[in-house]
C-alpha positions as CSV (number, residue, x, y, z in Angstrom):
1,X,18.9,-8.1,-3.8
2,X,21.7,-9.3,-5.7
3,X,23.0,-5.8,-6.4
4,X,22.7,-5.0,-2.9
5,X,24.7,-7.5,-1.8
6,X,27.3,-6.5,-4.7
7,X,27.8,-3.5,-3.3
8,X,28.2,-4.7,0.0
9,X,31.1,-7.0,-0.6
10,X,32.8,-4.7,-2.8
11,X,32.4,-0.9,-0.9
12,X,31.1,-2.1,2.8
13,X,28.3,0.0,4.3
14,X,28.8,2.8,2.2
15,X,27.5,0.5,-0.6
16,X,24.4,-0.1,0.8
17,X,23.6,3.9,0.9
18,X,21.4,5.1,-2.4
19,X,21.1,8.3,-3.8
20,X,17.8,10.4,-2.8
21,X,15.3,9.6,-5.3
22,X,11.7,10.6,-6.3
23,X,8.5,8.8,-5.6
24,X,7.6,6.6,-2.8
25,X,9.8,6.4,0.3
26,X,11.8,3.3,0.9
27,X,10.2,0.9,3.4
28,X,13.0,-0.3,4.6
29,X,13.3,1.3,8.5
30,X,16.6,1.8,10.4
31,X,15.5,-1.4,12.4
32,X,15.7,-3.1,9.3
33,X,18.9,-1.9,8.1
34,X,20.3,-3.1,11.3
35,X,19.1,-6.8,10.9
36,X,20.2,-6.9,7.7
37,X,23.7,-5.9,8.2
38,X,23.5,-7.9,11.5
39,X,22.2,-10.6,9.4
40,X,24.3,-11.2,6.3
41,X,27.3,-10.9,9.0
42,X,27.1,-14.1,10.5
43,X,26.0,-17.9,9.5
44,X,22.5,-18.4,9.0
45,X,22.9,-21.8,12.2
46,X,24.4,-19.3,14.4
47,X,20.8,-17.5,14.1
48,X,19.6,-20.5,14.8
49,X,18.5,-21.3,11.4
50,X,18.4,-24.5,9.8
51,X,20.3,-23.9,6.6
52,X,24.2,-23.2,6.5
53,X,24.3,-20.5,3.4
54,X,22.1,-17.3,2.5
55,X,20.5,-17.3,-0.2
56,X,18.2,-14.2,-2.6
57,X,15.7,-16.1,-1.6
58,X,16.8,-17.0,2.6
59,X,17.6,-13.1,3.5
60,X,14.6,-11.3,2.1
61,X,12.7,-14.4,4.5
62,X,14.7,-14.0,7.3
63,X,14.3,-9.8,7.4
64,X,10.6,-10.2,6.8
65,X,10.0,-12.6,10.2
66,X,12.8,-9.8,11.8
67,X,11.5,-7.0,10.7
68,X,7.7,-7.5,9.6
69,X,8.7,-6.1,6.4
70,X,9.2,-7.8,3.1
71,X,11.6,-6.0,0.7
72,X,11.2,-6.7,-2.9
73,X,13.1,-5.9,-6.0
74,X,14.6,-2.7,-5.9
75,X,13.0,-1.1,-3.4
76,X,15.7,-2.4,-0.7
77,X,16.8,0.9,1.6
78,X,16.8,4.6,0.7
79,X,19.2,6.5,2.9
């Protein structure tokens, strides 16, 4: 996730956006996209959270009890 959110601070949205690849599809649903994006734009206690700073570990959490699904390594969002 650490790349991902790289790319985020340095191009915005468009950072986010992978090449098509081969193999498996990415899990990651537009629902998900959204919380992330929704997520990693405000302080975790404004979500009600009780932890002031994301973290690799925090995010991935927080998507996974949004979302249902748990993103892992690479395999974050495929456009």
């Amino acid at each position: 996730m650490q790349q991902w959110l790289k790319r985020y601070q340095v191009e915005g949205i468009k950072g986010l956006w992978d090449a098509p690849k081969s193999g498996n599809p990415g899990k990651a649903t537009e629902v998900c996209k959204q919380q992330l994006l929704s997520g990693v734009r405000q302080r975790p206690r404004a979500l009600g959270l009780e932890f002031s700073l994301w973290t690799l570990e925090r995010l991935p959490d927080y998507l996974a009890e949004q979302t249902g699904i748990r993103l892992r390594g690479k395999a974050y969002v495929s456009s």
